[in-house]
C-alpha positions as CSV (number, residue, x, y, z in Angstrom):
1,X,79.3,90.0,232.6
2,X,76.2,88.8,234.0
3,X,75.6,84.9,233.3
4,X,72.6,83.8,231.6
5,X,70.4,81.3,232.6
6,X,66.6,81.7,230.5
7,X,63.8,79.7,230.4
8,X,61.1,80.8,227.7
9,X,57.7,79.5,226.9
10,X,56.4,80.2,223.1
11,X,52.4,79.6,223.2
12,X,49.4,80.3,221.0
13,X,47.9,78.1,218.0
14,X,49.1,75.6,215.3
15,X,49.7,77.9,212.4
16,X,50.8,80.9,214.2
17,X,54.3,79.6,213.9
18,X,55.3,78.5,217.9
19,X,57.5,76.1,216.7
20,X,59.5,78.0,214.4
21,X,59.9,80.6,216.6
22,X,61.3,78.3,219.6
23,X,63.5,76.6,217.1
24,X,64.4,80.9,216.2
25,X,65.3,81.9,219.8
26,X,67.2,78.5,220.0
27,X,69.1,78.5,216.9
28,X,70.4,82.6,217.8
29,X,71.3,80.9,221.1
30,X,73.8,78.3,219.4
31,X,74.9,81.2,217.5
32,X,75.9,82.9,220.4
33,X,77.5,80.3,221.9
34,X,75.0,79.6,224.5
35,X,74.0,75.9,225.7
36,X,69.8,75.8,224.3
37,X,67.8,73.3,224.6
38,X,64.6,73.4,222.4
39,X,61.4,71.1,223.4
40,X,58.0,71.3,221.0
41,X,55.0,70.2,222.0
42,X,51.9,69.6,220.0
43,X,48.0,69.3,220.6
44,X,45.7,67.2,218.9
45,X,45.5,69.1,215.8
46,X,49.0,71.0,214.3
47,X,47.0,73.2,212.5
48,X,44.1,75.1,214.6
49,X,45.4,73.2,217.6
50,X,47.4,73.9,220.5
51,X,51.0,74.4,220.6
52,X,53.8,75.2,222.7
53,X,57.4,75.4,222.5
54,X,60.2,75.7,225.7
55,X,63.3,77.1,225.1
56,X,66.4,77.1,227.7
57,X,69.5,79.6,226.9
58,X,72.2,79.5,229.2
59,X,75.9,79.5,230.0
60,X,75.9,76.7,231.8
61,X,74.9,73.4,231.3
62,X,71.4,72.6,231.2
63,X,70.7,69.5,233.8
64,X,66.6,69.2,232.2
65,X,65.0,71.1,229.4
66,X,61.8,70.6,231.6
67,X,60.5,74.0,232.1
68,X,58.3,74.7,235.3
69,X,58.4,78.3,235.3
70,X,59.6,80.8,232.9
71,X,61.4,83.8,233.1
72,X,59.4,84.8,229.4
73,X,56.2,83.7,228.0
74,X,55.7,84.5,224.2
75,X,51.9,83.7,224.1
76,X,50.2,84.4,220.6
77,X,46.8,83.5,221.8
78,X,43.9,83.6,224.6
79,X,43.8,80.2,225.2
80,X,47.4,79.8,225.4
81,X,47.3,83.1,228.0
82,X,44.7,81.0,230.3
83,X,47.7,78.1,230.5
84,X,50.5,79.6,230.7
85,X,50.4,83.1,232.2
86,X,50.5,82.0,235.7
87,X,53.6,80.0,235.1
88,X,56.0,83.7,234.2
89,X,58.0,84.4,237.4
90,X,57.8,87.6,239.6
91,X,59.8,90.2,237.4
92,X,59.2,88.1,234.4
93,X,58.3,88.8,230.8
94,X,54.9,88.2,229.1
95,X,54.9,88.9,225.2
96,X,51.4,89.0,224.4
97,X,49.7,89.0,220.8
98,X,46.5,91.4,221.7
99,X,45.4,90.6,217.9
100,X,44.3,87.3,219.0
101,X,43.8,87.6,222.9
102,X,41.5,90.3,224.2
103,X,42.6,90.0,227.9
104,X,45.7,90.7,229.7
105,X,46.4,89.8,232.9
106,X,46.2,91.8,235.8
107,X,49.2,90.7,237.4
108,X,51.2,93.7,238.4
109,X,54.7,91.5,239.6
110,X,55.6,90.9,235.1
111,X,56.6,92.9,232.4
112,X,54.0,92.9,230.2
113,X,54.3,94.0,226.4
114,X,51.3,93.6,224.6
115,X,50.7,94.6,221.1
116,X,48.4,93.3,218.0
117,X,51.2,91.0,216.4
118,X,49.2,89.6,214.0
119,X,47.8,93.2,212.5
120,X,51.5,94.4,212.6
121,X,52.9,91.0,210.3
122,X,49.8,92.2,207.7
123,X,50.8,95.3,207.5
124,X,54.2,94.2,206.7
125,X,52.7,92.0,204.4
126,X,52.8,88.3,205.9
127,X,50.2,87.2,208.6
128,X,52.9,84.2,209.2
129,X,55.9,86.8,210.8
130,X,54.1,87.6,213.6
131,X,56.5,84.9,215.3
132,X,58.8,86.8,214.3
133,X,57.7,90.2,215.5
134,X,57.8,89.1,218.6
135,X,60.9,87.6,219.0
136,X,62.0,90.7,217.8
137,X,60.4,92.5,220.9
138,X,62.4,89.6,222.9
139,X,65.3,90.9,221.8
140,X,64.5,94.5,222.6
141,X,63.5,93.7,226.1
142,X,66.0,91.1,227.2
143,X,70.0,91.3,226.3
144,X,70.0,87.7,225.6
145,X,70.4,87.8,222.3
146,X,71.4,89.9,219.6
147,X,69.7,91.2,216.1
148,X,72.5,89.8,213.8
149,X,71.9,86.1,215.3
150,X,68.1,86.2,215.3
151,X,69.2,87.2,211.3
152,X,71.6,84.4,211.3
153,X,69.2,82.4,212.8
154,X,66.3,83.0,210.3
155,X,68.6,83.2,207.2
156,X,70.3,79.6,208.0
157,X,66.0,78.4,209.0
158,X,64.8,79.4,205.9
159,X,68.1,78.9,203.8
160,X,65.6,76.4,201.1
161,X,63.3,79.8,200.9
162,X,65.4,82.9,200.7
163,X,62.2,84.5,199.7
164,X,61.0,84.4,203.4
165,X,64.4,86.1,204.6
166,X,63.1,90.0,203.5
167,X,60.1,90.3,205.4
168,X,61.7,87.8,208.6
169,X,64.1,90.6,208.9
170,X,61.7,93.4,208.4
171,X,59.5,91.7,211.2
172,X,62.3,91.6,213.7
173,X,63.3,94.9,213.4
174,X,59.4,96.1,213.6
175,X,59.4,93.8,216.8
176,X,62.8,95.9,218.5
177,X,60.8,98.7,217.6
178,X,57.6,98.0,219.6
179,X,60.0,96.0,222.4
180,X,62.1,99.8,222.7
181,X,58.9,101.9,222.4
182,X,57.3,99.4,225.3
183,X,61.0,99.4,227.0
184,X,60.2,103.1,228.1
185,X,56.7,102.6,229.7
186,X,57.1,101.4,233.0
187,X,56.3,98.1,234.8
188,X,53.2,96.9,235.3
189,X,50.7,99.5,233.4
């Protein structure tokens, strides 16, 4: 089995849920037995402001949580995209909410999957899973992690609101849809 070594950035604005959905990928990671590391970062403002998360999963043991370059970007947002689309590495993974940046970038050496997260959360009927939808697509695209412990993960998260566990789950599994519809489109289009 191949050894896992990731490094993921989770971008876009305070609100859209970045934190939650580093804590997410780094929470399934203990699940699995991995070694995560999970570092937030916050602008001026939580709410409205800037925010980014990094989030190491690996086998090993991780010497720095410091994250120069990743091998994912989960970026919610255009401003977010201007900062942190350059650091993805060649054959990287950019996750891009189109809902609430109008650009992609041209780079042709990434996987890009970009789809209007925030329109798919209110059709489900929550503007506050898009997190979640994509995390689901970072399952579909990566074999990091598994479904059952991103549900582990969001069902021990939100274990004061068990309300919220319904439509987490029904995000994720709309995120592996979009993640194994975009799985079959080749690279770089």
């Amino acid at each position: 089995m191949k050894s896992i070594n990731h490094e993921i950035i989770c971008a876009g604005f305070g609100g859209q849920g970045i934190m939650v959905l580093g804590k997410v990928l780094a929470e399934a990671g203990m699940v699995s037995g991995k070694n995560v590391t999970w570092i937030p970062s916050y602008g001026a403002e939580v709410r409205g402001g800037t925010a980014h998360s990094s989030v190491k999963i690996s086998d090993e043991d991780i010497a720095s949580p410091a994250i120069s370059k990743a091998d994912t970007a989960i970026i919610m947002n255009g401003p977010s995209l201007d900062k942190f689309a350059t650091r993805i590495i060649p054959g990287g993974l950019l996750i891009l909410n189109t809902s609430m940046a109008e650009k992609t970038p041209a780079r042709q050496d990434i996987d890009i999957v970009a789809a209007p997260l925030t329109d798919e959360a209110i059709k489900i009927g929550n503007i506050r899973v898009a997190n979640i939808i994509a995390a689901g697509i970072f399952v579909a695209m990566k074999e990091i992690l598994k479904k059952d412990v991103l549900i582990e993960a969001i069902e021990h998260m939100a274990a004061g609101k068990k309300n919220l566990i319904p439509v987490n789950i029904k995000a994720l599994e709309r995120g592996i849809e979009i993640g194994a519809e975009d799985a079959c489109l080749p690279a770089g289009r």
